[in-house]
Kinemage of the C-alpha trace (Angstrom):
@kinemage 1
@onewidth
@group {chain A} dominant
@subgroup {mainchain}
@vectorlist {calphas} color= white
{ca unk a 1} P 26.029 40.482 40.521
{ca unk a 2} L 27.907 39.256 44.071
{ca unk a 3} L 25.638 38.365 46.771
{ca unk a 4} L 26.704 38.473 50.562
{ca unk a 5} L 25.420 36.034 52.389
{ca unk a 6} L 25.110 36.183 56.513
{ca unk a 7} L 26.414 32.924 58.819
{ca unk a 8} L 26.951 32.000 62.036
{ca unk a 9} L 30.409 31.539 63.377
{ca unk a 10} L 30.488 28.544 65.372
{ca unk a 11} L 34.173 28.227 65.494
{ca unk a 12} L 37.084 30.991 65.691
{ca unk a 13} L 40.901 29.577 64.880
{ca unk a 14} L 43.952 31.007 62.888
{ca unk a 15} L 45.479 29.524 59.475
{ca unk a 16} L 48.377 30.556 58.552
{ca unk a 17} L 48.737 34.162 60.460
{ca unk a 18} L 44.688 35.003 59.559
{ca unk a 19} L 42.032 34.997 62.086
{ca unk a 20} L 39.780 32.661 60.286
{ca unk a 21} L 36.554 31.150 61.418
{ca unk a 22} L 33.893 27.630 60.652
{ca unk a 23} L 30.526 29.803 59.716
{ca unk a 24} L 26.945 27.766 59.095
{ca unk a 25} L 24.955 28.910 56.482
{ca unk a 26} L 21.814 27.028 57.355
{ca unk a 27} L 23.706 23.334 58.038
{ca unk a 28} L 26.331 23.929 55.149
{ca unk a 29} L 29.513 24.610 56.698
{ca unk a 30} L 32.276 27.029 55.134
{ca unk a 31} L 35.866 28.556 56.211
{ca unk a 32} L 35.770 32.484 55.972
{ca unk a 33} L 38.652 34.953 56.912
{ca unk a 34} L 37.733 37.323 59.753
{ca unk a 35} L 40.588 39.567 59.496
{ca unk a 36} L 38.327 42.875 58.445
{ca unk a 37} L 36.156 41.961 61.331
{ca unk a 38} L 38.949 41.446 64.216
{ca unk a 39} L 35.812 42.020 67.173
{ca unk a 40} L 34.137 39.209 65.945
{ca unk a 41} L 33.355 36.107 68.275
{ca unk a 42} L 31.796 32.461 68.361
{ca unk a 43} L 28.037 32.602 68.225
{ca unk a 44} L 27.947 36.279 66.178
{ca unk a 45} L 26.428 36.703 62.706
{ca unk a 46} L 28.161 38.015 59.783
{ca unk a 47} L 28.410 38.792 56.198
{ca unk a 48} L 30.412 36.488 53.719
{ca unk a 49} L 31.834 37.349 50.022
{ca unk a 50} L 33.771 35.541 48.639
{ca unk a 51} L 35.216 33.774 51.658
{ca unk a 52} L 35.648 37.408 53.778
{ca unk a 53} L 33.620 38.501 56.578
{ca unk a 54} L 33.241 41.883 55.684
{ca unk a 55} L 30.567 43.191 58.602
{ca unk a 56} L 28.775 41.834 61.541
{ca unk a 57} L 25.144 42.008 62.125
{ca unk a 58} L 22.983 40.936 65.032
{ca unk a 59} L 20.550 37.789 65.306
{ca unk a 60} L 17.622 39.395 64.415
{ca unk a 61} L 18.885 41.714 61.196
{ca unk a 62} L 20.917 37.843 60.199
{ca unk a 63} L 17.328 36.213 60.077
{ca unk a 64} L 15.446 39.008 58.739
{ca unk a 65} L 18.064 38.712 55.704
{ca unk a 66} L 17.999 35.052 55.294
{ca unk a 67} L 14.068 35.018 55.060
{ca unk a 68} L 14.378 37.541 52.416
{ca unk a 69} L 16.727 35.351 50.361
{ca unk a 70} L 14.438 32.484 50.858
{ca unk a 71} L 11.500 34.169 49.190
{ca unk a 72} L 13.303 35.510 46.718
{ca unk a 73} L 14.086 31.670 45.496
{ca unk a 74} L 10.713 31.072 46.365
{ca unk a 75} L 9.413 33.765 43.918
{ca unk a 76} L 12.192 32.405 40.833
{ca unk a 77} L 10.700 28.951 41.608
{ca unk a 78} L 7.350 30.163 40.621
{ca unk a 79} L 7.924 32.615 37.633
{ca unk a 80} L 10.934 31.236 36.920
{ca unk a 81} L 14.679 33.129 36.690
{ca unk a 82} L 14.935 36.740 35.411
């Protein structure tokens, strides 16, 4: 199973021809590619897999996401994985 996982891009630059970008995922910071999201900008939320940004989402979908990951690790603390 592949999980995308939103971030925050707090920095935009390009490496070697690709528009690529420094994203926070909660204080752990990663490089991800931006080139199938060309419109995105410093401060916007977006999907990662496997180090692609493959859609944008606002603030508010971004967090609504995130707190649904954290109780699902919440849950598999408590009963355990699968």
């Amino acid at each position: 199973m592949c999980l995308g996982v939103p971030g925050k891009i707090v920095e935009i630059y390009e490496k070697g021809g690709l528009k690529m970008a420094k994203v926070d995922f909660g204080g752990i910071f990663r490089e991800a590619c931006l080139d199938y999201v060309p419109e995105a900008k410093t401060g916007d939320y977006c999907v990662i897999h496997v180090g692609f940004a493959i859609s944008l989402l606002n603030e508010k979908e971004a967090l609504e996401t995130l707190d649904l990951l954290k109780q699902i690790t919440d849950v598999e603390k408590e009963i355990g994985p699968g």
